[in-house]
N, CA, C and O atoms as a Tinker XYZ file with bonds, in Angstrom:
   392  protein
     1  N     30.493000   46.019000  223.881000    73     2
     2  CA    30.554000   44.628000  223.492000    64     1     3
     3  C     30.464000   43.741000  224.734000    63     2     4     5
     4  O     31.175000   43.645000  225.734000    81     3
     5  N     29.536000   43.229000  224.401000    73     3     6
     6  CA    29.106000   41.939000  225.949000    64     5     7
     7  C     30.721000   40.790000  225.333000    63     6     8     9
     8  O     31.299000   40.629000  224.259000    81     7
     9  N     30.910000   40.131000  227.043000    73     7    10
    10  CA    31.290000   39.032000  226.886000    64     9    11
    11  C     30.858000   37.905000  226.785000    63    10    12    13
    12  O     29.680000   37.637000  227.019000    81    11
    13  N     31.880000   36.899000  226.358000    73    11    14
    14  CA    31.167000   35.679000  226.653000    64    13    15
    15  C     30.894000   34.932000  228.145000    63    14    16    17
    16  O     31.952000   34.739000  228.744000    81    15
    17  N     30.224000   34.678000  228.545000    73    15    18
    18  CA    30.175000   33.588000  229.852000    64    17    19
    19  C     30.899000   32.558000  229.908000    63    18    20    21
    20  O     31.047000   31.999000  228.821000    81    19
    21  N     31.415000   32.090000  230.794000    73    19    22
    22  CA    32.009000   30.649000  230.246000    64    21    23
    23  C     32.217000   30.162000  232.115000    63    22    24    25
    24  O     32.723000   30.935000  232.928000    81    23
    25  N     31.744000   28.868000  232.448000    73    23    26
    26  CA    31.937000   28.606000  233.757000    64    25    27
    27  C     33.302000   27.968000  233.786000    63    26    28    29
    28  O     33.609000   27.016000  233.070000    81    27
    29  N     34.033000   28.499000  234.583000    73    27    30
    30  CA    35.386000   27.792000  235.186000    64    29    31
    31  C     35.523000   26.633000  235.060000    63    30    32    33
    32  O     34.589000   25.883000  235.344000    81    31
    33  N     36.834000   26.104000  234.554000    73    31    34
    34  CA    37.105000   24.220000  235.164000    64    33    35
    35  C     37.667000   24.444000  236.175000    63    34    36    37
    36  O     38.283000   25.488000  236.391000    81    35
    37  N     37.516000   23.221000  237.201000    73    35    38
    38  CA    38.060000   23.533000  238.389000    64    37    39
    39  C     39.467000   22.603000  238.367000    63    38    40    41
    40  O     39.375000   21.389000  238.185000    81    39
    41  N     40.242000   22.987000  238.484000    73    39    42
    42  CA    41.437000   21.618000  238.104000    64    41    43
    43  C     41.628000   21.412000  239.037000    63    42    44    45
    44  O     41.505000   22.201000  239.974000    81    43
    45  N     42.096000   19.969000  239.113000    73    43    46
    46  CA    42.614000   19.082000  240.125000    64    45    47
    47  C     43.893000   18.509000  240.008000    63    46    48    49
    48  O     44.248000   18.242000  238.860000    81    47
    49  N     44.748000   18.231000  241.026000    73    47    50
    50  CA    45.728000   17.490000  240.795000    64    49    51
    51  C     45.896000   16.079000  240.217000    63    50    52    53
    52  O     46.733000   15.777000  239.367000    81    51
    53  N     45.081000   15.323000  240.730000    73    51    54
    54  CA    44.939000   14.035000  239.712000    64    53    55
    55  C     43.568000   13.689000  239.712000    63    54    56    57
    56  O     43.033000   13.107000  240.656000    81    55
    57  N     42.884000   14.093000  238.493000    73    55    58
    58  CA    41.171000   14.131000  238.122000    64    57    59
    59  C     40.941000   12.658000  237.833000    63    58    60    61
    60  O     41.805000   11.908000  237.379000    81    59
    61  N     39.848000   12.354000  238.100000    73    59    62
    62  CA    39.431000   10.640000  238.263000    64    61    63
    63  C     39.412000   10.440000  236.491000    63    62    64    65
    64  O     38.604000   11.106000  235.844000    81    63
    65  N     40.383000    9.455000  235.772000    73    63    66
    66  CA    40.258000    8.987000  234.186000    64    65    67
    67  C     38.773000    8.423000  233.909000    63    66    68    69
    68  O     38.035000    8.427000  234.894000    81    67
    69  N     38.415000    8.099000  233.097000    73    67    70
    70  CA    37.450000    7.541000  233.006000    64    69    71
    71  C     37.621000    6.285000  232.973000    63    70    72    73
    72  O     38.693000    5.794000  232.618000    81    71
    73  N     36.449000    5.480000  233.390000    73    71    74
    74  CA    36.211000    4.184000  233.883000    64    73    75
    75  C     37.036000    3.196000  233.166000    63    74    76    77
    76  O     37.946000    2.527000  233.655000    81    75
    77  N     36.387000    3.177000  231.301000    73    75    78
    78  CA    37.078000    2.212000  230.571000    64    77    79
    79  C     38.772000    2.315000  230.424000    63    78    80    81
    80  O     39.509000    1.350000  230.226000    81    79
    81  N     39.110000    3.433000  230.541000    73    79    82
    82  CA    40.403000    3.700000  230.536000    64    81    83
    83  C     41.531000    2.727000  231.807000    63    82    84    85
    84  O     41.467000    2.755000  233.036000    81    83
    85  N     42.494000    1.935000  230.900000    73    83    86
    86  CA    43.140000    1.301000  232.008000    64    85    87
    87  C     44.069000    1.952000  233.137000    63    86    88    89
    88  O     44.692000    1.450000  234.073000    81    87
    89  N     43.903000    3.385000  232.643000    73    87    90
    90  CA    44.799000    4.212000  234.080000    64    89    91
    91  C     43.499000    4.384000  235.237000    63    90    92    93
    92  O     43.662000    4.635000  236.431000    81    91
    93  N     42.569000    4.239000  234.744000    73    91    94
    94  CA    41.187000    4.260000  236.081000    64    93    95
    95  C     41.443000    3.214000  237.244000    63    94    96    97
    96  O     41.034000    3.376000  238.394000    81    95
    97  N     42.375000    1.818000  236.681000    73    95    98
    98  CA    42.683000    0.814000  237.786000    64    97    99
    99  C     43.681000    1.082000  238.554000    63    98   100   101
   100  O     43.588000    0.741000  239.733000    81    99
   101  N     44.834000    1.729000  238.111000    73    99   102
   102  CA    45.732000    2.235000  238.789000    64   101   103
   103  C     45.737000    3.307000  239.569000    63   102   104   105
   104  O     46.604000    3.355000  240.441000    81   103
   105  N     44.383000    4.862000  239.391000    73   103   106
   106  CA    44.361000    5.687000  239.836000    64   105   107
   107  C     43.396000    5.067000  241.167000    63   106   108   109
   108  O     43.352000    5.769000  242.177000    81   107
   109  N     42.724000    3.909000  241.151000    73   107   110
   110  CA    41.564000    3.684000  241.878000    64   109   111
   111  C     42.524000    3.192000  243.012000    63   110   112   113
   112  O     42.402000    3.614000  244.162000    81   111
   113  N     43.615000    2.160000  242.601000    73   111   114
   114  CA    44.632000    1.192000  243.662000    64   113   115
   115  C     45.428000    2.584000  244.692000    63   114   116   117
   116  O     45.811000    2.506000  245.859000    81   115
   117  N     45.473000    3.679000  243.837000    73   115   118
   118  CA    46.004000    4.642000  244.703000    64   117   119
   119  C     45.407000    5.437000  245.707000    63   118   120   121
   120  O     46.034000    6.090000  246.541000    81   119
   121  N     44.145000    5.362000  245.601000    73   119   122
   122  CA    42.819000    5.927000  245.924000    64   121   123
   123  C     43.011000    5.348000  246.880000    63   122   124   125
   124  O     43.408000    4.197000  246.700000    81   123
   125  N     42.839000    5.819000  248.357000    73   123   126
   126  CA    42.605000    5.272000  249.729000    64   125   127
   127  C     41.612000    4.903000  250.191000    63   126   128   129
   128  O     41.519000    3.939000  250.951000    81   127
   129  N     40.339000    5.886000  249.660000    73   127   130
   130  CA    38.796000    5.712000  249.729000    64   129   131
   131  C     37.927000    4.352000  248.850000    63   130   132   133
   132  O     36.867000    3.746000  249.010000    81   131
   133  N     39.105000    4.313000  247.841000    73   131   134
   134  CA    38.277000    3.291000  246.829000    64   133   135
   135  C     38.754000    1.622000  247.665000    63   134   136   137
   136  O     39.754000    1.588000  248.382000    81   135
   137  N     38.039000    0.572000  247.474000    73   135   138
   138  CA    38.968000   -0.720000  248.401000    64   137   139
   139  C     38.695000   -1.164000  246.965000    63   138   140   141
   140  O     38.158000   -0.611000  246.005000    81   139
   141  N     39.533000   -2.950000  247.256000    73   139   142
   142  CA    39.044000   -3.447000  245.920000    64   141   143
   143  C     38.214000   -4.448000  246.024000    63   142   144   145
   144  O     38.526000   -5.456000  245.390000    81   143
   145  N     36.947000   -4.481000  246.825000    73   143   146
   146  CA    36.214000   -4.595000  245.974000    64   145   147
   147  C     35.184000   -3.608000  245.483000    63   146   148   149
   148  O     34.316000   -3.947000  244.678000    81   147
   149  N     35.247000   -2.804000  245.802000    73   147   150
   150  CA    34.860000   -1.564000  244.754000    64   149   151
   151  C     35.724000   -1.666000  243.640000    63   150   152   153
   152  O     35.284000   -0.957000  242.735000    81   151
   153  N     36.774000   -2.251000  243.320000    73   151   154
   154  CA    37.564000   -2.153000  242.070000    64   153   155
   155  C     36.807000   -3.075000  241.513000    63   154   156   157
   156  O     36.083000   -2.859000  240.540000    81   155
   157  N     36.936000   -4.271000  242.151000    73   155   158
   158  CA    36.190000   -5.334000  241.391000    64   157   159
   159  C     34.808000   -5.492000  240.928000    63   158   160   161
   160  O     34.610000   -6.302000  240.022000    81   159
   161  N     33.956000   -4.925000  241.353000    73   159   162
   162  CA    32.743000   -4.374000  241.303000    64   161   163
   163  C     32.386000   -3.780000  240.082000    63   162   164   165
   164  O     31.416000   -4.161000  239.427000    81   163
   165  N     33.462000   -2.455000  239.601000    73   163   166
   166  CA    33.387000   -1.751000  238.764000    64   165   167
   167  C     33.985000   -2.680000  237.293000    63   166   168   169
   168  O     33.331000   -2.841000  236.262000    81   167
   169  N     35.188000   -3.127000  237.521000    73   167   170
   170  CA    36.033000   -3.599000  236.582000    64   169   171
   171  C     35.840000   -5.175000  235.991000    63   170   172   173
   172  O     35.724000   -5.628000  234.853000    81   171
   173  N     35.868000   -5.836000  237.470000    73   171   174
   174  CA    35.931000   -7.120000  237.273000    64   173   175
   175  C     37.428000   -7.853000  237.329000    63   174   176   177
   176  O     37.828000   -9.012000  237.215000    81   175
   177  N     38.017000   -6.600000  237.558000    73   175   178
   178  CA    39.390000   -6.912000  238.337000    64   177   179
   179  C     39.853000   -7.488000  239.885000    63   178   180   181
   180  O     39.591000   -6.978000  240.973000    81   179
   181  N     40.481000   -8.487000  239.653000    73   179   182
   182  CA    40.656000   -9.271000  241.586000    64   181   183
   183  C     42.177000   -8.698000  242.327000    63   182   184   185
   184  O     43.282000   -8.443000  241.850000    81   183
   185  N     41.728000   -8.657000  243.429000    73   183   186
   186  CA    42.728000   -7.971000  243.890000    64   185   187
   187  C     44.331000   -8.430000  243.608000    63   186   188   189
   188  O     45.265000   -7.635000  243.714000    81   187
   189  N     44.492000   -9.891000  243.222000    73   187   190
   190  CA    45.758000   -9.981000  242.775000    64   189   191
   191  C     45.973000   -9.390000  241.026000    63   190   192   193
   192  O     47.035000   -9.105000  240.473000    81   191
   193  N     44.742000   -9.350000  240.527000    73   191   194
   194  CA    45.322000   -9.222000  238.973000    64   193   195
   195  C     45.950000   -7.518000  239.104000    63   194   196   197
   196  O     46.985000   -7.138000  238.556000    81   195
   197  N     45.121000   -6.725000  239.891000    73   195   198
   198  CA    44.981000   -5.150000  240.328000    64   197   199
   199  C     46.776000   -5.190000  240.766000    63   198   200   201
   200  O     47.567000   -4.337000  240.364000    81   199
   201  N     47.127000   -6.261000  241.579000    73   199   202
   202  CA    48.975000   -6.169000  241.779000    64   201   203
   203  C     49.285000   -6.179000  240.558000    63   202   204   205
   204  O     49.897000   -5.250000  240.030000    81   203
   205  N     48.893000   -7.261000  239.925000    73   203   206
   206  CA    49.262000   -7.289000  238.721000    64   205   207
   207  C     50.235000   -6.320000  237.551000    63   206   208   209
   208  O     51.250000   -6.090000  236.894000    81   207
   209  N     49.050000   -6.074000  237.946000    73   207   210
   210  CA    48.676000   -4.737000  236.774000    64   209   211
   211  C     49.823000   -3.052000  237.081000    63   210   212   213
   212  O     50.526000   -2.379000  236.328000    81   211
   213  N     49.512000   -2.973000  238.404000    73   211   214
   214  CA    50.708000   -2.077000  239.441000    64   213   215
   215  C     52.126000   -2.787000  239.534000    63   214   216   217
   216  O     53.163000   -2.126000  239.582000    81   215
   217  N     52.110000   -3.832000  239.549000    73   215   218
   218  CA    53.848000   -4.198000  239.389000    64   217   219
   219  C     53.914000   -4.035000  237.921000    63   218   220   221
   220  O     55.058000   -3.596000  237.797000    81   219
   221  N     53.501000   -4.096000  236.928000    73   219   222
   222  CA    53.822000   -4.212000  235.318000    64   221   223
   223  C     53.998000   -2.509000  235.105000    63   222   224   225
   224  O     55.020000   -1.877000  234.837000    81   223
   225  N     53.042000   -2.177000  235.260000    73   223   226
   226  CA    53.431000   -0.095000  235.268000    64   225   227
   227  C     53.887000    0.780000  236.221000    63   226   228   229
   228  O     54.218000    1.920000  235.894000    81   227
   229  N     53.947000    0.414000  237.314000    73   227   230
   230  CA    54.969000    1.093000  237.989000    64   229   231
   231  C     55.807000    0.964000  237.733000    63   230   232   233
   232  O     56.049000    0.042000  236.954000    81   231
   233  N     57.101000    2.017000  238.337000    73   231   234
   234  CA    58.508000    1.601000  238.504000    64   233   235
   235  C     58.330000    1.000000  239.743000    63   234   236   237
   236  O     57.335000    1.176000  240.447000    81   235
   237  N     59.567000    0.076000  240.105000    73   235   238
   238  CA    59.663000   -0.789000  241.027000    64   237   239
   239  C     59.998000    0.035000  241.992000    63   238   240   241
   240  O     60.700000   -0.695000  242.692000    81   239
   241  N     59.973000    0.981000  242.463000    73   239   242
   242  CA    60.167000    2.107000  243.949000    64   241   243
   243  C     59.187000    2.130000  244.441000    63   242   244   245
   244  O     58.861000    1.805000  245.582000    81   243
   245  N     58.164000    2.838000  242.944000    73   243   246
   246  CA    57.113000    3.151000  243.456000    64   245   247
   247  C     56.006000    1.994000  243.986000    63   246   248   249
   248  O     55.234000    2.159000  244.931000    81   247
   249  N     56.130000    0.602000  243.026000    73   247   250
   250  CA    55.738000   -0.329000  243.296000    64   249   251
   251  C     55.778000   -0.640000  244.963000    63   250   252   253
   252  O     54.892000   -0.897000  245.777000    81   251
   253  N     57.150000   -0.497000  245.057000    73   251   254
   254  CA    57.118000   -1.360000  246.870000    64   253   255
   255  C     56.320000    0.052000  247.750000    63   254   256   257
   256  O     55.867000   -0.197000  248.868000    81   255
   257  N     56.217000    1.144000  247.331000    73   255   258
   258  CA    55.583000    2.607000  248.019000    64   257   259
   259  C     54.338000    2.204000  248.308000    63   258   260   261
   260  O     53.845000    2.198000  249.436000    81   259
   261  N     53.594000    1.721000  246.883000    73   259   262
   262  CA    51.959000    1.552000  247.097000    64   261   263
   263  C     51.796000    0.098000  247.726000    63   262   264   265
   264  O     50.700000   -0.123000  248.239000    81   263
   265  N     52.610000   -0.780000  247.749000    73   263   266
   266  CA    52.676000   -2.201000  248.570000    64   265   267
   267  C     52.809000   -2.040000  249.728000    63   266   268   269
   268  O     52.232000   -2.882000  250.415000    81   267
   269  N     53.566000   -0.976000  250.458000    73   267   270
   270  CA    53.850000   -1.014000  251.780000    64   269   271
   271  C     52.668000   -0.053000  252.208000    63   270   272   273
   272  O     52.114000   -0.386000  253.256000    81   271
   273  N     52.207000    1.031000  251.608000    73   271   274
   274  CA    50.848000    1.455000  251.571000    64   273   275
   275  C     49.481000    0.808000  252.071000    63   274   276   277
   276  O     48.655000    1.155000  252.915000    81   275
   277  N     49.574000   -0.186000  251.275000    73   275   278
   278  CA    48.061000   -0.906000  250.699000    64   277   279
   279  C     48.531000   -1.989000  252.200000    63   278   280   281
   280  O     47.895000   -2.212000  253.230000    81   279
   281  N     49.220000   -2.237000  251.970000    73   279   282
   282  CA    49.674000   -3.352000  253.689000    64   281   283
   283  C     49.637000   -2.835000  254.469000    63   282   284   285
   284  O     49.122000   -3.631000  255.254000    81   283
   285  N     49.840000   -1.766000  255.113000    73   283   286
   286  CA    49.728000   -0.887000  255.974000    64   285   287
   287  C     48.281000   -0.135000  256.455000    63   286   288   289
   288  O     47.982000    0.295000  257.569000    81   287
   289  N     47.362000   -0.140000  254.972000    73   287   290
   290  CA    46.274000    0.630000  256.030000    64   289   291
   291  C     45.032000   -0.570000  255.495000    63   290   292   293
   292  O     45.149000   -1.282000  254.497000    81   291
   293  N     44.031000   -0.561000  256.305000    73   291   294
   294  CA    43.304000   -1.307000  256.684000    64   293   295
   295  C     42.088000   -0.957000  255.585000    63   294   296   297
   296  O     41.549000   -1.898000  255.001000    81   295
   297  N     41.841000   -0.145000  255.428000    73   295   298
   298  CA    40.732000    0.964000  254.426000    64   297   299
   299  C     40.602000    0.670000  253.083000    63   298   300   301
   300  O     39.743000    1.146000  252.340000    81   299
   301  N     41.549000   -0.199000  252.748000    73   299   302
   302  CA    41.578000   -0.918000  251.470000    64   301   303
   303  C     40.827000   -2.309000  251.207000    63   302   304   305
   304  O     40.471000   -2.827000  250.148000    81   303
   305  N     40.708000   -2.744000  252.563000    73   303   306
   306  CA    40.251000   -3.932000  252.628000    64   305   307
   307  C     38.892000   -3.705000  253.338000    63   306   308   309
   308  O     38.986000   -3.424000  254.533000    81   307
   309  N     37.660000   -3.776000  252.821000    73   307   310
   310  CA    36.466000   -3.480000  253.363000    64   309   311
   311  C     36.172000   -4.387000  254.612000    63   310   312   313
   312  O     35.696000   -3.929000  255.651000    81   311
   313  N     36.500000   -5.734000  254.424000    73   311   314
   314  CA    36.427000   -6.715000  255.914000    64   313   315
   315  C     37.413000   -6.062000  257.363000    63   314   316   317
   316  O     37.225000   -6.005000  258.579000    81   315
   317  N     38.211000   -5.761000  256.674000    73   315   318
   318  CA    39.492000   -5.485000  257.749000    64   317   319
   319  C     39.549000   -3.904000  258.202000    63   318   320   321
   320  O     40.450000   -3.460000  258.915000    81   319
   321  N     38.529000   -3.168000  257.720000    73   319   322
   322  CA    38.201000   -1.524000  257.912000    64   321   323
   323  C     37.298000   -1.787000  258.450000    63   322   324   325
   324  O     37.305000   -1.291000  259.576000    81   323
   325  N     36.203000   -2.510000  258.177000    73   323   326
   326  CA    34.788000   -2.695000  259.528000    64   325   327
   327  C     35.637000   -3.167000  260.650000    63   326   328   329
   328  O     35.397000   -2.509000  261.662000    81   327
   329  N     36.675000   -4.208000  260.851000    73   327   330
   330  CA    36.653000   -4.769000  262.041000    64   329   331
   331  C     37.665000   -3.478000  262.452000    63   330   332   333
   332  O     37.379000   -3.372000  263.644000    81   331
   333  N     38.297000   -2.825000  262.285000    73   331   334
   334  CA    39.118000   -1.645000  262.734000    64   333   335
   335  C     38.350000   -0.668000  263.249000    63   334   336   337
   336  O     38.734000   -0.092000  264.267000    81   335
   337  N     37.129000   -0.316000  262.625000    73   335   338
   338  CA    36.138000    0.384000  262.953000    64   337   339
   339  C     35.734000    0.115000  264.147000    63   338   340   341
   340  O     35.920000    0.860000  265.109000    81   339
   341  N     35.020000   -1.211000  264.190000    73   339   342
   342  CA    34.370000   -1.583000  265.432000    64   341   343
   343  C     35.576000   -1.611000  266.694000    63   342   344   345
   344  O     35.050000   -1.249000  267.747000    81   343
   345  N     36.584000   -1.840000  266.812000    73   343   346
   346  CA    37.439000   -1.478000  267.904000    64   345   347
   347  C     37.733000   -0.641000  268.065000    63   346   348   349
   348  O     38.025000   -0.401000  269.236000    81   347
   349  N     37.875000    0.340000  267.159000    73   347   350
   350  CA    38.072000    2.012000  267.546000    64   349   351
   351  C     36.615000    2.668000  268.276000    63   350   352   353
   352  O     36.590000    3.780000  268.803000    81   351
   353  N     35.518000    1.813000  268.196000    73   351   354
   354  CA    34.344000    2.310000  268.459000    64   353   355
   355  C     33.828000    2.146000  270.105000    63   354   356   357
   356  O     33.104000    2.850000  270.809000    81   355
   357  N     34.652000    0.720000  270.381000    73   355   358
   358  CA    34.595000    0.052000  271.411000    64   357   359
   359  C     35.221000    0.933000  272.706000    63   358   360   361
   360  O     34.845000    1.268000  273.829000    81   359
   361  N     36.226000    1.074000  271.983000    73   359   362
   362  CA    37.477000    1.506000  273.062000    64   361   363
   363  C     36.982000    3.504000  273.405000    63   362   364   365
   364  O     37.368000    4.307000  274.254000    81   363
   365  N     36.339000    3.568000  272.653000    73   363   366
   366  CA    35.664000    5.299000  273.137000    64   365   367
   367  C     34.287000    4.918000  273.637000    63   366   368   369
   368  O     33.547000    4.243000  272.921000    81   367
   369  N     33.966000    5.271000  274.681000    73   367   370
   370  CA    33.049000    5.281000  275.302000    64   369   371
   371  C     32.129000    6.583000  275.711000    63   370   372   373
   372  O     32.628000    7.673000  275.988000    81   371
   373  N     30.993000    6.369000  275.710000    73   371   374
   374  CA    30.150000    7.776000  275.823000    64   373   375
   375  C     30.742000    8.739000  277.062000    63   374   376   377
   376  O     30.692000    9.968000  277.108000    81   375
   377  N     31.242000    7.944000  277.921000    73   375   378
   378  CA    31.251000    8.783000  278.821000    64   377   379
   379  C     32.771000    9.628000  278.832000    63   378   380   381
   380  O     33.041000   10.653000  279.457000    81   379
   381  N     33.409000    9.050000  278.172000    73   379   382
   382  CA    34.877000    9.284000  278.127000    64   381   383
   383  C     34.477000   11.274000  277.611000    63   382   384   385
   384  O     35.003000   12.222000  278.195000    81   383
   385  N     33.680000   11.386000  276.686000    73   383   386
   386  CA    33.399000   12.619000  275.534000    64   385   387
   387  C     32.198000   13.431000  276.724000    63   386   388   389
   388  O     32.643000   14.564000  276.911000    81   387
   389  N     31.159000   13.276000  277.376000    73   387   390
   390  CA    30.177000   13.589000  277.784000    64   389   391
   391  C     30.611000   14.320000  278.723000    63   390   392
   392  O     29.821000   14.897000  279.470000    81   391
């Protein structure tokens, strides 16, 4: 008796929801890679409604966790990750590596 084939799921710890789904805004705000305006882009959500939305469903721990987070790294904010970029770029020099 043959088996069946069947290709693996690969599981993940937290798998991306789908788009229309309103946990997609909250999984995206947690997302380090995603900024918002890639949120806004997708959704049409602004970066204050996106607080919004994270102070109303979080608990308030976790709330100040992803606030002190999102204030803290620069990568969220696409203006303020180029200019971080370009000074990290500045300050290494070819010859420093060569």
């Amino acid at each position: 008796m043959k088996k069946k084939g069947h290709t693996p799921i690969t599981r993940v710890k937290n798998p991306e929801p789908n788009i229309e789904d309103p946990d997609w805004i909250i999984w995206a705000a947690w997302a380090d890679r995603i900024t918002f305006e890639d949120i806004k882009k997708k959704t049409g959500k602004t970066e204050s409604e996106v607080i919004k939305i994270m102070r109303n469903t979080l608990k308030p721990s976790s709330f100040r966790l992803w606030r002190k987070r999102v204030h803290e790294k620069s990568i969220k904010h696409k203006k303020k990750f180029e200019y971080s970029r370009k000074q990290m770029t500045s300050k290494i020099k070819k010859k420093d590596y060569l």
